[in-house]
C-alpha positions in Angstrom: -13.3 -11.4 -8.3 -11.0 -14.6 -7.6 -9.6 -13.1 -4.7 -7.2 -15.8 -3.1 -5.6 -16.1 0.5 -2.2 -17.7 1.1 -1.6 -19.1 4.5 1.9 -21.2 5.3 0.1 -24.8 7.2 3.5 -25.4 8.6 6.6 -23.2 10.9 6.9 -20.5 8.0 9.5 -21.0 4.9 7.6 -23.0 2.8 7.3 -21.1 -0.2 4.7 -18.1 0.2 6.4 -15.7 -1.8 7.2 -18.0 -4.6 3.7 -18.9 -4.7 2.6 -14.9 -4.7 4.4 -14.9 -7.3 3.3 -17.2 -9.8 -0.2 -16.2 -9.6 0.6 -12.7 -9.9 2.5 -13.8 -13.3 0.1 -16.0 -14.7 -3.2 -13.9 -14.5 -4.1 -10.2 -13.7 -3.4 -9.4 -10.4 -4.7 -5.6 -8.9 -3.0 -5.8 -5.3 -1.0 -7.8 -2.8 -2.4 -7.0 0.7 0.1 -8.1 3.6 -2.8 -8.9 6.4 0.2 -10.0 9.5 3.7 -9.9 10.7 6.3 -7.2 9.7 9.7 -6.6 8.5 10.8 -10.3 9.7 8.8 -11.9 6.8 11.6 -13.3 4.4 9.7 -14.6 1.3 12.1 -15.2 -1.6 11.1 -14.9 -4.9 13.6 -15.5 -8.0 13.3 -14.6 -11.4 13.8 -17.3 -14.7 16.7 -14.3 -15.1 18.3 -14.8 -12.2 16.8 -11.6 -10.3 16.3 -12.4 -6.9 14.8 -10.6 -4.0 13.5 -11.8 -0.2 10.7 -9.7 0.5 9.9 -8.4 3.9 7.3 -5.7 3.8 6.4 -5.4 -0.3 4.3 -8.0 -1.5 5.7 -11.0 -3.4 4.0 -10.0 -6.9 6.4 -6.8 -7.0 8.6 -8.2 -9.4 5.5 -7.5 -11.3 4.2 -4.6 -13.5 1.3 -3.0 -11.9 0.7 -5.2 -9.0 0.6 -3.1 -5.9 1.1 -3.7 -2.4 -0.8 -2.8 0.7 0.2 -3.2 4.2 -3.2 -4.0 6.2 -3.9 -2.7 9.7 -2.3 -5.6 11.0 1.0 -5.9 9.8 3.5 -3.9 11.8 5.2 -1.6 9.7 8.6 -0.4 9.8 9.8 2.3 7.9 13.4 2.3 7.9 13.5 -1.3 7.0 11.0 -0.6 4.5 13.0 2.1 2.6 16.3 -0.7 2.4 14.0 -2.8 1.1 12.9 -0.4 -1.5 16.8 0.4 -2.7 17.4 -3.5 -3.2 14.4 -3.6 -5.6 15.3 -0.7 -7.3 18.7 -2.6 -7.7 17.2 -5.4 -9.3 15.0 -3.6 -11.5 12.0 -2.7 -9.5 12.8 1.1 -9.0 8.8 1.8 -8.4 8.2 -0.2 -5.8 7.2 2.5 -3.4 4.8 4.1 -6.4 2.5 1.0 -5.7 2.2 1.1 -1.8 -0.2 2.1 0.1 -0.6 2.2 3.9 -2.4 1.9 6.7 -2.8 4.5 8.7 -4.0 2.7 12.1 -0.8 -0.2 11.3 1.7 -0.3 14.6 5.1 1.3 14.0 8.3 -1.0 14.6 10.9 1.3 15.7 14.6 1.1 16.8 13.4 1.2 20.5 11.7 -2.3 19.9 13.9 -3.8 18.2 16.7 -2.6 20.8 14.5 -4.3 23.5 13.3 -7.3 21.8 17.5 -8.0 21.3 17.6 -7.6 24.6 15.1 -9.4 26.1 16.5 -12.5 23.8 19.5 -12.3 24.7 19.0 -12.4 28.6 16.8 -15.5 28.1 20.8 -17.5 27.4 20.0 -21.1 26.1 16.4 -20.8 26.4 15.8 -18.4 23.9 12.2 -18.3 21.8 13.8 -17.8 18.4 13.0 -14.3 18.0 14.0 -12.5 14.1 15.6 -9.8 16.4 13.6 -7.1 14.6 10.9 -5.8 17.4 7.9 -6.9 15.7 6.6 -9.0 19.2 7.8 -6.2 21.0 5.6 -3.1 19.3 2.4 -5.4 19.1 3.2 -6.3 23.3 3.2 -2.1 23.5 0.4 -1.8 21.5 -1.7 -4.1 23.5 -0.3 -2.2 27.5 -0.4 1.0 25.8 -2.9 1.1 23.0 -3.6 4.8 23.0 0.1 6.0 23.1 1.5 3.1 21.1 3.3 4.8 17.7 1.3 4.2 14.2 1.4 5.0 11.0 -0.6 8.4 11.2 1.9 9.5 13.7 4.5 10.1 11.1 2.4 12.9 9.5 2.5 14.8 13.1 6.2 15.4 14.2 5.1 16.5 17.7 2.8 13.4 18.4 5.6 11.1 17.1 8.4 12.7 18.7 6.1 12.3 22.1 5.0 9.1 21.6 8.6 7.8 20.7 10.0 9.5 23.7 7.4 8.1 26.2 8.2 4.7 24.9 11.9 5.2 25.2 11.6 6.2 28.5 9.0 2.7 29.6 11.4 0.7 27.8 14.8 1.9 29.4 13.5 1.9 32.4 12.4 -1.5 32.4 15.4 -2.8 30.4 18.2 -0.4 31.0 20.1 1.5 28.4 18.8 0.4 25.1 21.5 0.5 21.9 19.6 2.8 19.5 19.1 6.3 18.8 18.2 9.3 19.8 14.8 10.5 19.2 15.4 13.2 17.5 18.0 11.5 15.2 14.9 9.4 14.2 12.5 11.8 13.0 13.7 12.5 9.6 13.4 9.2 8.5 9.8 8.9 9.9 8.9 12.0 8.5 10.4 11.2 4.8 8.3 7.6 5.2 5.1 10.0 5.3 6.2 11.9 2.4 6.7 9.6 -0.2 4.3 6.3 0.9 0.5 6.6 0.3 -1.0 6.5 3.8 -4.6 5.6 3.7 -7.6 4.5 5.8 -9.5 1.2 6.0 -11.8 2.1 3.6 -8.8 1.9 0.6 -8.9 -1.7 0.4 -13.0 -2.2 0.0 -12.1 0.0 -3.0 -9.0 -2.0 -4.4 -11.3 -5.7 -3.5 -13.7 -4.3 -6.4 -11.3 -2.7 -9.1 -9.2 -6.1 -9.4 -8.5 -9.5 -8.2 -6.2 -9.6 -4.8 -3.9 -11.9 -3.5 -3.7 -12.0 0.5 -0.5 -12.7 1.7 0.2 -14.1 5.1 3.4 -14.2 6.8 5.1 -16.9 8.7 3.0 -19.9 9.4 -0.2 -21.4 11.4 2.2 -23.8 14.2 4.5 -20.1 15.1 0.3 -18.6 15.8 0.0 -16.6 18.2 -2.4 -18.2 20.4 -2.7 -21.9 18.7 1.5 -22.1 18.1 3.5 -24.0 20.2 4.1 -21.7 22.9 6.5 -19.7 24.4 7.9 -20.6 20.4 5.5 -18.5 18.6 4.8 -15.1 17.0 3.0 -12.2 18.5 1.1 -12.5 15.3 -2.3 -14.3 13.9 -1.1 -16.7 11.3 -4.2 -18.0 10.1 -6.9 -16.3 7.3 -8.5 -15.0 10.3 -6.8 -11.5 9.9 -7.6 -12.0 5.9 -11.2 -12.5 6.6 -12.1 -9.7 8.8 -10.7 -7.3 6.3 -12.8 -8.6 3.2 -16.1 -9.0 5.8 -15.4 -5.4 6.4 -15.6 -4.5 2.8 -18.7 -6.3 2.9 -16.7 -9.2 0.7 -16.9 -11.6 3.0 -16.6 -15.4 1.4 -15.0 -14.0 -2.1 -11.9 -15.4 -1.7 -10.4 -18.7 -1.9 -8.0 -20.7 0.7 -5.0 -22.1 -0.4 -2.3 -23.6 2.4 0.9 -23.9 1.2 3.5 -26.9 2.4 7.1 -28.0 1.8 7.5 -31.6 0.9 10.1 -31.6 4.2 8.9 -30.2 7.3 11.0 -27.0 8.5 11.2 -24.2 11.2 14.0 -21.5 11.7 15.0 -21.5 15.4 13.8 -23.6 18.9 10.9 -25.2 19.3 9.1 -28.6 18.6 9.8 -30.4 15.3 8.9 -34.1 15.9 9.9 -35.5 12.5 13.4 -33.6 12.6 16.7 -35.9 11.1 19.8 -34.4 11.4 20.8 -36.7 8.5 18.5 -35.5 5.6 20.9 -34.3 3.2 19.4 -31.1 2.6 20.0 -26.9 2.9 18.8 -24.2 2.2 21.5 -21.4 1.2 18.0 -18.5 1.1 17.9 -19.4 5.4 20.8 -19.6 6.7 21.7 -19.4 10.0 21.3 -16.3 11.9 22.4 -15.0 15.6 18.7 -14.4 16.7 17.3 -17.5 15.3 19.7 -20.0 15.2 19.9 -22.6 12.7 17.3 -23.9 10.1 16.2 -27.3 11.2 14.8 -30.6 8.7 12.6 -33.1 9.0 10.3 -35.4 7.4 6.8 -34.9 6.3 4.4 -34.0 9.4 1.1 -34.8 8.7 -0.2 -34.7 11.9 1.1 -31.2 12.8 -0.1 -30.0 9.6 -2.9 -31.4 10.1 -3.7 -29.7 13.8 -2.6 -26.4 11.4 -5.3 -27.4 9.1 -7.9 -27.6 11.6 -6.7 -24.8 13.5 -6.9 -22.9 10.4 -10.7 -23.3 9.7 -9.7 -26.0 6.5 -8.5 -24.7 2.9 -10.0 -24.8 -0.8 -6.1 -26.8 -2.0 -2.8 -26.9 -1.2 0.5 -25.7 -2.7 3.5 -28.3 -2.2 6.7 -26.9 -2.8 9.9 -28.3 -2.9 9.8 -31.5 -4.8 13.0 -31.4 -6.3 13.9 -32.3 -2.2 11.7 -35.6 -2.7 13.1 -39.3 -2.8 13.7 -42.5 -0.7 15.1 -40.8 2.2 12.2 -38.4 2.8 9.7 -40.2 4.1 6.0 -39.1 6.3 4.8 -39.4 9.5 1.1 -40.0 10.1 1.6 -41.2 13.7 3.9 -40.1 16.5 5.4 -43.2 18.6 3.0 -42.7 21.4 -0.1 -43.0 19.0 -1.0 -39.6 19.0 -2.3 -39.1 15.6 -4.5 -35.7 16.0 -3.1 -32.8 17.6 -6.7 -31.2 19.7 -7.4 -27.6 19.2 -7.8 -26.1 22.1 -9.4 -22.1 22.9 -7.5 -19.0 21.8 -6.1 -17.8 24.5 -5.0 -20.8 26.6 -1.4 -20.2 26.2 -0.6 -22.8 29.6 -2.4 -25.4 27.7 -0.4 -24.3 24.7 3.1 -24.7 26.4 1.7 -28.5 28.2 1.5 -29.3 24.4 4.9 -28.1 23.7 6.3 -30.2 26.5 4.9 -33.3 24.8 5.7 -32.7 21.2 9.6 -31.7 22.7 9.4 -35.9 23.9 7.5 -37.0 20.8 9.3 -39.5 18.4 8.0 -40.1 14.9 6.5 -43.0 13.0 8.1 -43.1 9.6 6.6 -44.1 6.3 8.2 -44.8 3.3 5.6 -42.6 0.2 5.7 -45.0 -2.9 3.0 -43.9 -4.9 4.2 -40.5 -5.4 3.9 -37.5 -2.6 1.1 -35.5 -4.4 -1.3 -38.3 -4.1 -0.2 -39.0 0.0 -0.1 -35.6 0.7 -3.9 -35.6 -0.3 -4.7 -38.9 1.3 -3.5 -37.8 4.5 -4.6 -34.2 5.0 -7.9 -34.4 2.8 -7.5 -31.1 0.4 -6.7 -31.3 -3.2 -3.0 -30.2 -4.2 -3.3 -27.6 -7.0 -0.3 -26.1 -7.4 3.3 -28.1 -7.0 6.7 -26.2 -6.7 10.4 -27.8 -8.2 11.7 -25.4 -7.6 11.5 -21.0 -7.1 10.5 -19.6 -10.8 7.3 -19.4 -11.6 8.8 -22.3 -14.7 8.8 -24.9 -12.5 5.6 -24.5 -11.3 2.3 -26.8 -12.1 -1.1 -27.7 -11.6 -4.9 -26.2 -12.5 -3.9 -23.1 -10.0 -1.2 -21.9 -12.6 -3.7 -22.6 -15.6 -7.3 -21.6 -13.6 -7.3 -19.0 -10.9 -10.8 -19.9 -9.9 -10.7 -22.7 -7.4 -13.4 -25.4 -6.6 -14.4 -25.7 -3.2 -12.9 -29.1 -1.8 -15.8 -31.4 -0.6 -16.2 -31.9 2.8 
């Protein structure tokens, strides 16, 4: 099997889901298995029709007959956000989306008590807010980790009395800590727990070793490796692992450990969606992005030039990849240039041990002062990409339908190990 991971190397936004989906068109694909994150994933996939849909919870290859999704233990799942999510696809022509789910069972629950607090929380920290999606993702993994054997799951939903308990209890922590949070009732949010458990496939760990054997899979991470939880740029990161790390337990644990490949994918432009350090940023490229707008939790969506050196650390940090996926060259000319080097001659970015979040936040403080060194790219930006991060580009992107895709990964699934 040519199972494949997909890992965003830079602030998140640079073109998982398109990439999802064109290897789920171009070859047979079993399942998409989500392995991190929750309903703030926005991956936007659009159709040579015109059909368009941001995914948050399904996998990107839904547009897709057949291809399935399923949300890994570590993805926090949230039901009521999921079954929105279902009605858009069924409005775009996808009305069996929830047919080819399947669930974890031991998966945190986001509810509206976590989202309530995680608004809240952001909202008291004014000017220096983190850049939170607003949707309590952070918030039930923090629960899950102070209150592991009470923290809501998946399973939960099947027993009304445990949920109903275990919703309560975390009302209660919550309000007490926060004051009066703006969501429902308990008992108002039952129903909609309880209809989650009837119509989505819940299952146990050992569905996936099953679903690695019957077909090829397509591991689907959310966000990126610089927003990691422990190797990000802290306090700007997510309470999530970014990296294949998640992705690899899960096939070592269907005794498929080293079957799939690593592919990193990267925007020609360096990005990220709220606070935080972004050396190479420029005000005056002349780009947007209409698919990320703006938002009230995390602020505007920021562009800067090609940052080899952070994507580099994310490399690293990420144990190294198989190739790369470089989207958004339809962006690239004179203006967009790359920067090898900050001003202060920093030109590797040191991991450091997971964990060490102090040490993460000293780094923040001096990439927040860090200026750029600029380079024009005249021999074309799939050959300097290369040159400067040392992985092979196999797939480039001009744009989000699988037709303006190209490269051996559209026309050969298998990929060759890159040489040391």
């Amino acid at each position: 099997m040519n199972h494949v991971m997909v890992v965003d190397l830079g602030y998140g936004d640079a073109g998982k889901g398109t990439v999802v989906d064109a290897l789920c068109a171009t070859r047979p694909v079993h399942t998409v298995v989500r392995f991190n994150g929750g309903a703030q994933a926005a991956h936007n996939v659009v159709l040579r029709d015109g059909r368009a849909h941001t995914f948050a919870q399904f996998g990107a290859g839904t547009f897709r007959p057949g291809v399935r999704t399923h949300l890994a233990r570590h993805v926090v799942v949230d039901p009521l956000a999921l079954a929105a999510e279902a009605d858009h696809l069924a409005s775009v022509g996808v009305p069996d989306a929830l047919d080819r789910l399947t669930v974890d069972s031991e998966a945190l629950l986001a509810t509206p008590y976590h989202r309530a607090a995680n608004r809240a929380r952001e909202t008291a920290r004014g000017a220096d807010r983190h850049g939170s999606c607003g949707l309590g993702v952070g918030e039930a993994v923090a629960y899950g980790l102070a209150h592991p054997d009470e923290a809501p799951r998946v399973a939960d939903c099947h027993e009304p009395a445990v949920l109903r308990r275990r919703l309560t209890a975390l009302r209660d922590r919550l309000t007490a800590e926060l004051g009066p949070l703006d969501a429902p009732p308990v008992a108002d949010c039952l129903p909609a727990f309880a209809a989650f458990a009837d119509r989505v496939a819940i299952v146990d760990r050992s569905w996936l070793a099953g679903a690695l054997r019957a077909g090829t899979c397509v591991f689907e991470g959310a966000q990126g490796v610089l927003l990691d939880e422990w190797h990000g740029f802290h306090p700007y990161t997510t309470w999530s692992t970014t990296t294949f790390a998640n992705a690899e337990t899960l096939l070592a644990e269907a005794g498929m450990a080293g079957t799939a490949q690593r592919l990193g994918v990267l925007r020609v432009t360096t990005t990220r969606h709220g606070p935080g350090p972004l050396v190479t940023e420029d005000p005056a490229l002349p780009f947007s992005d209409p698919r990320n707008p703006a938002n009230p939790w995390q602020g505007g969506f920021r562009f800067g030039h090609f940052d080899a050196v952070a994507h580099r650390y994310a490399l690293e940090v990420a144990g190294g990849v198989d190739g790369l996926a470089l989207t958004h060259l339809d962006l690239a000319g004179p203006h967009l240039r790359m920067c090898r080097r900050y001003a202060d001659g920093l030109d590797r970015i040191v991991p450091g041990p997971p964990g060490d979040l102090a040490r993460q936040e000293a780094l923040t403080g001096r990439l927040m002062l860090a200026r750029p060194v600029l380079e024009s790219v005249p021999g074309g930006w799939v050959a300097a990409v290369e040159g400067a991060l040392g992985a092979p580009v196999l797939l480039t992107s001009r744009g989000p339908t699988v037709e303006e895709k190209e490269g051996p990964l559209v026309n050969a699934f298998c990929i060759g190990r890159a040489p040391a």
